[in-house]
N, C-alpha and C positions, 0 to 999 in steps of 0.2 A: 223383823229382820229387814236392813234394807241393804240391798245387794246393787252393782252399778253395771250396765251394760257396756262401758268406755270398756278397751283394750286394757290389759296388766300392760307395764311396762317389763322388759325383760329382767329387770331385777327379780320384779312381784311373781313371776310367772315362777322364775326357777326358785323362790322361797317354796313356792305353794308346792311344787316339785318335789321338793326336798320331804314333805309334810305326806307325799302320796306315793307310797311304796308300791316300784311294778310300773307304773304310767310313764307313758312316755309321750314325749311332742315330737309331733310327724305333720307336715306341713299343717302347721297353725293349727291342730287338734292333738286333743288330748287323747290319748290310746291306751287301754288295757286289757288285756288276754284273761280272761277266769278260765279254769279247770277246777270244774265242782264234780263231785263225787258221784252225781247219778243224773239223770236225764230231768228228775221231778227235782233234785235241787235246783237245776240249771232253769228251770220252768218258774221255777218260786222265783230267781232272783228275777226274772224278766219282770215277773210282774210286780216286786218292790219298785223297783226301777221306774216301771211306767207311771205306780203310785207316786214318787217321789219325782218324777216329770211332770205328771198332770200340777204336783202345788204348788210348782214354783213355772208352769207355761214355759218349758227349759226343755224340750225336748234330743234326746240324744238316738243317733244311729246304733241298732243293737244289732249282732249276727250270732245267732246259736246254728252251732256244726261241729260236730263229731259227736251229738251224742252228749256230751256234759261242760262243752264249751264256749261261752261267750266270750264276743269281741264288744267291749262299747267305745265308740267315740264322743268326744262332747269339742263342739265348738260352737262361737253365737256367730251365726252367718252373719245376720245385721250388720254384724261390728268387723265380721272379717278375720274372726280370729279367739282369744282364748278371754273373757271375761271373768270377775268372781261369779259368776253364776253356773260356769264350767268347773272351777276348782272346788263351790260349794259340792255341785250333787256330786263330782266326784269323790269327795271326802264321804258325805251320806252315804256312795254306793260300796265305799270301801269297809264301814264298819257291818252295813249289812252283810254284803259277802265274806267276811270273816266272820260273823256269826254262822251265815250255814255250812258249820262243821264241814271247816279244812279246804275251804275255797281259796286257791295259789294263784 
């Protein structure tokens, strides 16, 4: 896989957009809200999450609160903004949280 730290141009950004159900861009990151079903689903996805940060050295801002809710953000500071390396694990983190059963 070779993935490019350069900035999407805005076209590329709102394909990959389109590609990522629920995410939203909020000053130059990418954002999305999970509501998982219990406290230990929400705990599983953290640590997919951090698995699938540590392999690609892509690290994202995570907030678990209320109980069964994470926030992630993904942007590459380096770059100042939204990379394929932000729309990759985004997409990774999206098939994993629809795997554990019924994460919105």
């Amino acid at each position: 896989m070779s993935l490019s730290r350069a900035l999407l141009s805005p076209e590329e950004l709102q394909a990959a957009l389109a590609q990522l159900p629920g995410w939203e861009l909020k000053d130059q990151t990418l954002v999305k809200e999970y509501e998982l079903p219990d406290f230990a689903t929400a705990i599983a996805l953290v640590t997919i999450i951090a698995t699938l940060a540590e392999k690609l050295d892509h690290h994202p801002d995570l907030y678990l609160h209320s109980w069964n809710r994470l926030r992630v953000l993904l942007t590459t500071h380096s770059a100042g903004g939204i990379t394929a390396y932000d729309t990759h694990l985004a997409q990774q983190i999206e098939q994993y949280a629809q795997a554990l059963s019924g994460a919105r």
